[in-house]
C-alpha positions as protocol buffer text, in pm:
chain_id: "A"
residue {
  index: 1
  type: UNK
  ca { x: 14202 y: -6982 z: 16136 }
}
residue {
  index: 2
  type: UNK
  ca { x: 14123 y: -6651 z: 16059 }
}
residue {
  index: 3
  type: UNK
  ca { x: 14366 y: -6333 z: 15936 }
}
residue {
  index: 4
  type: UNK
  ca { x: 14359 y: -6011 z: 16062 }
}
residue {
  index: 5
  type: UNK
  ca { x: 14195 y: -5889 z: 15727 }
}
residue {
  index: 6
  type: UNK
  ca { x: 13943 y: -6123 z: 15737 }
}
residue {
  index: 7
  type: UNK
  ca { x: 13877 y: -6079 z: 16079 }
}
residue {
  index: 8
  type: UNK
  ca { x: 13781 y: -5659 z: 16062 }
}
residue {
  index: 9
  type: UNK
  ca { x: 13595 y: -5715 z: 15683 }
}
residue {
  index: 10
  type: UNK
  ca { x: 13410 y: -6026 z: 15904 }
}
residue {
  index: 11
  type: UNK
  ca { x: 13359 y: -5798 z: 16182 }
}
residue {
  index: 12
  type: UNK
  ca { x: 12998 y: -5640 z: 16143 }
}
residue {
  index: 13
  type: UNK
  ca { x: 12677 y: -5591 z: 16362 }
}
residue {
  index: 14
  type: UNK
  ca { x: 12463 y: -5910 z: 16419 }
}
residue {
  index: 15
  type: UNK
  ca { x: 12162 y: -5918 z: 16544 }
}
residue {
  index: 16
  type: UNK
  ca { x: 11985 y: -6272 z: 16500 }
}
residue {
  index: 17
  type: UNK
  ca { x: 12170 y: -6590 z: 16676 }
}
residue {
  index: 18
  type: UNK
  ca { x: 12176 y: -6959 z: 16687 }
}
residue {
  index: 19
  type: UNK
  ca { x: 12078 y: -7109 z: 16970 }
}
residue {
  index: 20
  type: UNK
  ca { x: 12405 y: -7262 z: 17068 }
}
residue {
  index: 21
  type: UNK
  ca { x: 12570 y: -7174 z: 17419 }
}
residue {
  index: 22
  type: UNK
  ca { x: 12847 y: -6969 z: 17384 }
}
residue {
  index: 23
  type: UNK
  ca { x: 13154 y: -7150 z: 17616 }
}
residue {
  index: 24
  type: UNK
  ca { x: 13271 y: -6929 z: 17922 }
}
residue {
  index: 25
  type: UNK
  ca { x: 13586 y: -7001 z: 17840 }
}
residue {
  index: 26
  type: UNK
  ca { x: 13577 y: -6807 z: 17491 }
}
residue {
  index: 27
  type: UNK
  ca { x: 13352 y: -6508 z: 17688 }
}
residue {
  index: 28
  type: UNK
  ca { x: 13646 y: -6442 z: 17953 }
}
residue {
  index: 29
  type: UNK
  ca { x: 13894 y: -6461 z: 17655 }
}
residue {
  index: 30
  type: UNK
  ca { x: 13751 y: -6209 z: 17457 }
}
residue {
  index: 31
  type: UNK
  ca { x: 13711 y: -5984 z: 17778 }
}
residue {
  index: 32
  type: UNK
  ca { x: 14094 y: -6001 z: 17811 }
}
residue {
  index: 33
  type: UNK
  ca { x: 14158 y: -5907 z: 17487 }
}
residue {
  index: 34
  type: UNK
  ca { x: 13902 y: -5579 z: 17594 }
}
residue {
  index: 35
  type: UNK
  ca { x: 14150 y: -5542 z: 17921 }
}
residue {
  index: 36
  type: UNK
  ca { x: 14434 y: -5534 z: 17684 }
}
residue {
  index: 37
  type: UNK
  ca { x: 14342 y: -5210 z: 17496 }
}
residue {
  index: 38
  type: UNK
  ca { x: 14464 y: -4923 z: 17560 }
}
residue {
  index: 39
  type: UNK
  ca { x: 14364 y: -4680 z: 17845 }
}
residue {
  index: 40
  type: UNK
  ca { x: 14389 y: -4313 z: 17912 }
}
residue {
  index: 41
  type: UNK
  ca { x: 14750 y: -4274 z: 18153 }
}
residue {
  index: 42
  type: UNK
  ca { x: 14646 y: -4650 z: 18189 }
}
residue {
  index: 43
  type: UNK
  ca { x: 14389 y: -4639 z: 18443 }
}
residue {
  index: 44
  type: UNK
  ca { x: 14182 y: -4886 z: 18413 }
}
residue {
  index: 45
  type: UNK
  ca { x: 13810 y: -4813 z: 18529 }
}
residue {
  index: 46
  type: UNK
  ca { x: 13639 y: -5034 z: 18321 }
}
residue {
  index: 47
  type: UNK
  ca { x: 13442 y: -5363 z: 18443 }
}
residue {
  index: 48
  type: UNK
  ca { x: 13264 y: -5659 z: 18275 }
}
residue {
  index: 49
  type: UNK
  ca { x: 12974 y: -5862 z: 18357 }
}
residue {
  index: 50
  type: UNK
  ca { x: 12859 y: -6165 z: 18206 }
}
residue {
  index: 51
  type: UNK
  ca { x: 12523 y: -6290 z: 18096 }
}
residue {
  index: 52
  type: UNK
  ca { x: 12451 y: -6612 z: 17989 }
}
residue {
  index: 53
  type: UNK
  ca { x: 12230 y: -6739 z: 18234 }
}
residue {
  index: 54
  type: UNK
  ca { x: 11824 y: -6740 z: 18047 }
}
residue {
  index: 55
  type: UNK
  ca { x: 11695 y: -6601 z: 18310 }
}
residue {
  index: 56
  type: UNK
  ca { x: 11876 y: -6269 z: 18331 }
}
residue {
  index: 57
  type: UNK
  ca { x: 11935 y: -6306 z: 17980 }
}
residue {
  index: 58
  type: UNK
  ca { x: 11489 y: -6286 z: 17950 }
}
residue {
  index: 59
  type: UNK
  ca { x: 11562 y: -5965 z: 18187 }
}
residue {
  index: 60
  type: UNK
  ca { x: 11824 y: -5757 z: 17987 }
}
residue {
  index: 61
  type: UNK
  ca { x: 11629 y: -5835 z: 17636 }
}
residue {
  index: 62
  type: UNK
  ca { x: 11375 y: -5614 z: 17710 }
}
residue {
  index: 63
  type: UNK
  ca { x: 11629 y: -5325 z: 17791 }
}
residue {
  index: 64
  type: UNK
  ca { x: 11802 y: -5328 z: 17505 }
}
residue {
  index: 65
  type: UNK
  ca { x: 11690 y: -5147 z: 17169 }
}
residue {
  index: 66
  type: UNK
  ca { x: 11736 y: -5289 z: 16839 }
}
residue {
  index: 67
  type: UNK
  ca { x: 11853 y: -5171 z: 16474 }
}
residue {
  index: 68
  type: UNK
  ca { x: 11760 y: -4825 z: 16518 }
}
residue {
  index: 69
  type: UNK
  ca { x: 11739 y: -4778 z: 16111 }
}
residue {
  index: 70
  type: UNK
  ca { x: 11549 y: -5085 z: 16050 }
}
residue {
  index: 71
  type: UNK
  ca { x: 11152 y: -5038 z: 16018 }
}
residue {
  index: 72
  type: UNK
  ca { x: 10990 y: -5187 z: 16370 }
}
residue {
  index: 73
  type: UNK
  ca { x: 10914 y: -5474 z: 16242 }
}
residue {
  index: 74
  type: UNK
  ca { x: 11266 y: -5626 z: 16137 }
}
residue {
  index: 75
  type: UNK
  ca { x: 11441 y: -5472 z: 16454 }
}
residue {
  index: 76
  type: UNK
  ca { x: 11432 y: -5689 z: 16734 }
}
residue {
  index: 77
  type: UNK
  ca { x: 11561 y: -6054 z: 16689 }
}
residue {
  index: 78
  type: UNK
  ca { x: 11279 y: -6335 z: 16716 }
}
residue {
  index: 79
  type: UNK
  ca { x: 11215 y: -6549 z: 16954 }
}
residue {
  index: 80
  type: UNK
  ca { x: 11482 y: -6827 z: 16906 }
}
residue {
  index: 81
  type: UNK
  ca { x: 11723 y: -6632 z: 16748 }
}
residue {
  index: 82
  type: UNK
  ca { x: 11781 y: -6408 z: 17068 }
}
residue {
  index: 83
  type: UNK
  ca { x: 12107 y: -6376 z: 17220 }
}
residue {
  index: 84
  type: UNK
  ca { x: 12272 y: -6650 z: 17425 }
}
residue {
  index: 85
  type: UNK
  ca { x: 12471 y: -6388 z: 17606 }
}
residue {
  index: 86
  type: UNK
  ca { x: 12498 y: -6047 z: 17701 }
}
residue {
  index: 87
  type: UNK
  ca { x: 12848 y: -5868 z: 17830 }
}
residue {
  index: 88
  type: UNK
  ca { x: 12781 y: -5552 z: 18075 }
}
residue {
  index: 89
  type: UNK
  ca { x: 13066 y: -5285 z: 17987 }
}
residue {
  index: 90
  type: UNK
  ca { x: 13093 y: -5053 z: 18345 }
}
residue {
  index: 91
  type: UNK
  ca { x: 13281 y: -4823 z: 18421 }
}
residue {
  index: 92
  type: UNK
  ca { x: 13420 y: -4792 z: 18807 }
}
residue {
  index: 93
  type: UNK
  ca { x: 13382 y: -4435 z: 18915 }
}
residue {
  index: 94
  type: UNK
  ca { x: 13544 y: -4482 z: 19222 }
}
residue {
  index: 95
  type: UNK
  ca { x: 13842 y: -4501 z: 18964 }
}
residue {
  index: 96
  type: UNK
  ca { x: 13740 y: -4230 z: 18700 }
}
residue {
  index: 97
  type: UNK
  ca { x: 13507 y: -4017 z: 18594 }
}
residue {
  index: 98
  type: UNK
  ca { x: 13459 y: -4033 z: 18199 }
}
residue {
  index: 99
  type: UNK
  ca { x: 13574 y: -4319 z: 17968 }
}
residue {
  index: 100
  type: UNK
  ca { x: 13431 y: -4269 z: 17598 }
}
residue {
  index: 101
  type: UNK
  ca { x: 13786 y: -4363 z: 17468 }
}
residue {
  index: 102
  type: UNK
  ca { x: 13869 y: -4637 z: 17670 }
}
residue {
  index: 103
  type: UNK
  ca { x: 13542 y: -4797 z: 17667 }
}
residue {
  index: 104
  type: UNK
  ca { x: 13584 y: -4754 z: 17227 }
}
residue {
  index: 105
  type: UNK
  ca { x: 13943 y: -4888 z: 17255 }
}
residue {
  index: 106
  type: UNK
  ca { x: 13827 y: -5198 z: 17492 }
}
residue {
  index: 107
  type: UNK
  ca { x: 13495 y: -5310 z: 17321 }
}
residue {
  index: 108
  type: UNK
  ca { x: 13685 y: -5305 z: 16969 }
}
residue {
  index: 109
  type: UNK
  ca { x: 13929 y: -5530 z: 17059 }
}
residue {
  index: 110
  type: UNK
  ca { x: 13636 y: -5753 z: 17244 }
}
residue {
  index: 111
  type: UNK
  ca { x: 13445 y: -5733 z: 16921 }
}
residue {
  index: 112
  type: UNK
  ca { x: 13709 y: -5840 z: 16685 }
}
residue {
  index: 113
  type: UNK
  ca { x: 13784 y: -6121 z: 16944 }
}
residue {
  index: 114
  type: UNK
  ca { x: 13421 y: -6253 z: 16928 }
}
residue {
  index: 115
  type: UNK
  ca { x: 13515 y: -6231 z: 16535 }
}
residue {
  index: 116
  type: UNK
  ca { x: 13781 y: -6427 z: 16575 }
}
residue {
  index: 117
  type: UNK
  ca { x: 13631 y: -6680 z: 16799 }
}
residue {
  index: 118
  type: UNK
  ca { x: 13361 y: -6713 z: 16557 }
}
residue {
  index: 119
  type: UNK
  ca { x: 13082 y: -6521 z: 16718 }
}
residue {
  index: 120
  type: UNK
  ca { x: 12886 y: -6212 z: 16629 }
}
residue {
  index: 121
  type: UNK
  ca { x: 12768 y: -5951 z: 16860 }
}
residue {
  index: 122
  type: UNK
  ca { x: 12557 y: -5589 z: 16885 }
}
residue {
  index: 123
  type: UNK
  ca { x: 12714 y: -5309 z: 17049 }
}
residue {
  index: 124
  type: UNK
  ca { x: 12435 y: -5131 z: 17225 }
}
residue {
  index: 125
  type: UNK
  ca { x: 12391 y: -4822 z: 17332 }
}
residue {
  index: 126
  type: UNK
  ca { x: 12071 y: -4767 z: 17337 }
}
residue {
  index: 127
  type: UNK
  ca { x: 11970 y: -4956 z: 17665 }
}
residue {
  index: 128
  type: UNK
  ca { x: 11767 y: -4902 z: 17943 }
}
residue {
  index: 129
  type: UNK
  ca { x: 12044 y: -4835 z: 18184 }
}
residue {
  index: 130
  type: UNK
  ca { x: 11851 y: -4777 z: 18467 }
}
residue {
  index: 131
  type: UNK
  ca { x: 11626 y: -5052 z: 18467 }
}
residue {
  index: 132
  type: UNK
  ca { x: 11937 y: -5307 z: 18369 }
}
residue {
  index: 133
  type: UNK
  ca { x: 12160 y: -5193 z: 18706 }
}
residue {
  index: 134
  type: UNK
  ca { x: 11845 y: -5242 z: 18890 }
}
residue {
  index: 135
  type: UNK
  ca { x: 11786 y: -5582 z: 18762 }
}
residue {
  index: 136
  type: UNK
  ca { x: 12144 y: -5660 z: 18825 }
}
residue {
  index: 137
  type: UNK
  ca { x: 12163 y: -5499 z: 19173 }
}
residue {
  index: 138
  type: UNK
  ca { x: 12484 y: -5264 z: 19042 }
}
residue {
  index: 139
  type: UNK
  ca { x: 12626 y: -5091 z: 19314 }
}
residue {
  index: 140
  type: UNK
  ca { x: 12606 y: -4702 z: 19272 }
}
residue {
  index: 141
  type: UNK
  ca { x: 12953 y: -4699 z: 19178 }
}
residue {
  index: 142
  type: UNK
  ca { x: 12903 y: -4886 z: 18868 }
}
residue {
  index: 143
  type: UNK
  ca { x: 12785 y: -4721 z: 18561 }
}
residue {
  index: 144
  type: UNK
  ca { x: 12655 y: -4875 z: 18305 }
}
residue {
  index: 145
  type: UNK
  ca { x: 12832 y: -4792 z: 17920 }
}
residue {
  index: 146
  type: UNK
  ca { x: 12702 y: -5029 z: 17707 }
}
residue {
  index: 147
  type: UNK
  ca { x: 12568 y: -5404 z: 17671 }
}
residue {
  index: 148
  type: UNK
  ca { x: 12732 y: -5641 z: 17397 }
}
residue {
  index: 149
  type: UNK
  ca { x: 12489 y: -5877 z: 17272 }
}
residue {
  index: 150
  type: UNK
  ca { x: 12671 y: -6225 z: 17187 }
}
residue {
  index: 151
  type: UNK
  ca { x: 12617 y: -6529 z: 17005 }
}
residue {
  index: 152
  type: UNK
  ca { x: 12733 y: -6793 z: 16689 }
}
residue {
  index: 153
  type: UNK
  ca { x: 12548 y: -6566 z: 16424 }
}
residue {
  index: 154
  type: UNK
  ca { x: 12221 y: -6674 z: 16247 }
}
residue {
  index: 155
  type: UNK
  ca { x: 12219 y: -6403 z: 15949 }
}
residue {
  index: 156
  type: UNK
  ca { x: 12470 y: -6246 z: 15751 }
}
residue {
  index: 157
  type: UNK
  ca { x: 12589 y: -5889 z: 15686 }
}
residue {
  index: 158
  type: UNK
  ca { x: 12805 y: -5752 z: 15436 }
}
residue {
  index: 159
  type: UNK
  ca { x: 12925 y: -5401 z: 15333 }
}
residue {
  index: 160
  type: UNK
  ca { x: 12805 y: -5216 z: 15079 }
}
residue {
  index: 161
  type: UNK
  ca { x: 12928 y: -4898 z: 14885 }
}
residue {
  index: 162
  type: UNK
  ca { x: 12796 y: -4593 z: 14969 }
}
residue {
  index: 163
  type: UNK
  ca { x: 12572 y: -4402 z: 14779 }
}
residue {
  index: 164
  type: UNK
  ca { x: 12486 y: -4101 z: 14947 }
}
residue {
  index: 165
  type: UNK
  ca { x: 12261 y: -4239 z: 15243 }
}
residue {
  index: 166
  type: UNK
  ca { x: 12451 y: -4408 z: 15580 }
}
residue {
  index: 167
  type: UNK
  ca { x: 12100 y: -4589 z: 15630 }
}
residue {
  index: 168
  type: UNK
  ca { x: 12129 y: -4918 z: 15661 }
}
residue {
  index: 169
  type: UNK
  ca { x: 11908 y: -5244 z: 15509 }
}
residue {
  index: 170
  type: UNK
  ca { x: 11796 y: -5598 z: 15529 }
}
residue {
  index: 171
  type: UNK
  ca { x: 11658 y: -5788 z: 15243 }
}
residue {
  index: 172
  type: UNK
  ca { x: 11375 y: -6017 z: 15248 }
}
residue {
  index: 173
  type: UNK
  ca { x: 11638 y: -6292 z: 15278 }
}
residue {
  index: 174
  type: UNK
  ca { x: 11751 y: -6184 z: 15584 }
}
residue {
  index: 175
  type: UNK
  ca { x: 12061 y: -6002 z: 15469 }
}
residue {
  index: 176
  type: UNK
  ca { x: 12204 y: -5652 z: 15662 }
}
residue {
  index: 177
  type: UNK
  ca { x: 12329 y: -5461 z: 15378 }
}
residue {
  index: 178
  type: UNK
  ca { x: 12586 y: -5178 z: 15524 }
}
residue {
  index: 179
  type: UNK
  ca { x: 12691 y: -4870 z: 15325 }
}
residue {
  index: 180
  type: UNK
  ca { x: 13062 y: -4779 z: 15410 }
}
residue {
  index: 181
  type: UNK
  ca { x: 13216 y: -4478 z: 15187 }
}
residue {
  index: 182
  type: UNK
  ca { x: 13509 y: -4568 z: 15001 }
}
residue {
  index: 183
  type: UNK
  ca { x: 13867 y: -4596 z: 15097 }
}
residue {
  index: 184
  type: UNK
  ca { x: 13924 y: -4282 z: 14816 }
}
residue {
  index: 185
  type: UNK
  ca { x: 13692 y: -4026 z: 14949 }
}
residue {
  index: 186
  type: UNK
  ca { x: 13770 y: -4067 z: 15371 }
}
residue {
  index: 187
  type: UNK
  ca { x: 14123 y: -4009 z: 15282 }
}
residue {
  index: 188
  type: UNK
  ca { x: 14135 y: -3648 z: 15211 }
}
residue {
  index: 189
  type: UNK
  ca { x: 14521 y: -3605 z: 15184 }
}
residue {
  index: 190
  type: UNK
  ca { x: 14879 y: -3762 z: 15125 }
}
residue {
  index: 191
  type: UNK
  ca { x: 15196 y: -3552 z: 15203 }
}
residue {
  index: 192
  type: UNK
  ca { x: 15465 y: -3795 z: 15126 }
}
């Protein structure tokens, strides 16, 4: 079983995935740990849907844009290493307007979750909103934030230092390579 420090240094984008169901059971988990976070004056607009069916899961792929840094050809995931399920963040606006916090707070705590549990997922934002709440017959009550693609990962990542460029890499072995400045320069002051 995992620590909490090696959960958030595991925690990092993936973006290729085995083929392996991922168990409901774990999915709804992870979403309560998402419910758990914290919420502005606690109200809780946010939503979930799940995706593991292949069907829908063929239908979202499309609408969902991959490794934004990467050159075209290393972005999207090939077929067979696509993910085996896809978590719909909403947000109720019969409930509230604006939730750019909460949503942060909630899909953290799902992320480290899926870390936890062993999985690896891709927060994405850039997503074909429109043509995703069509597909999924969304009321028009229910915004979509963001998908979460999901899955037992099938490549690694690992942090690198920075070096004066935030742009991100994979090697011919299949490695991500992410730049994170140091602990030393983000910290800018200590009054003790």
């Amino acid at each position: 079983m995992m620590d909490f420090d090696e959960v958030i240094h595991k925690r990092r984008t993936i973006r290729r995935f085995k083929q392996r169901p991922v168990p409901l059971n774990i999915i709804k988990k992870i979403i309560d740990y998402a419910r758990k976070a914290p919420q502005g004056s606690n109200v809780q607009a946010l939503e979930y849907i799940i995706i593991t069916n292949e069907e829908i899961r063929a239908k979202i792929f499309p609408n969902v844009r991959w490794a934004g840094a990467l050159p075209l050809e290393m972005r999207e995931p090939e077929e067979g290493r696509r993910p085996m399920a896809y978590i719909v963040v909403l947000l109720n606006t019969t409930i509230k307007n604006e939730a750019s916090t909460d949503s942060g707070a909630a899909i953290e705590n799902l992320l480290l979750g899926a870390t936890y549990h062993g999985l690896g997922c891709c927060w994405m934002g850039s997503i074909d909103r429109k043509k995703i709440h069509s597909d999924l017959e969304l009321l028009p009550h229910q915004k979509i934030l963001y998908v979460i693609s999901m899955g037992y990962p099938d490549e690694e990542s690992q942090i690198e230092p920075y070096a004066g460029d935030f742009k991100y890499w994979r090697t011919d072995d299949g490695k991500m390579h992410i730049p994170k400045r140091s602990l030393n320069d983000i910290i800018l002051k200590i009054f003790e």
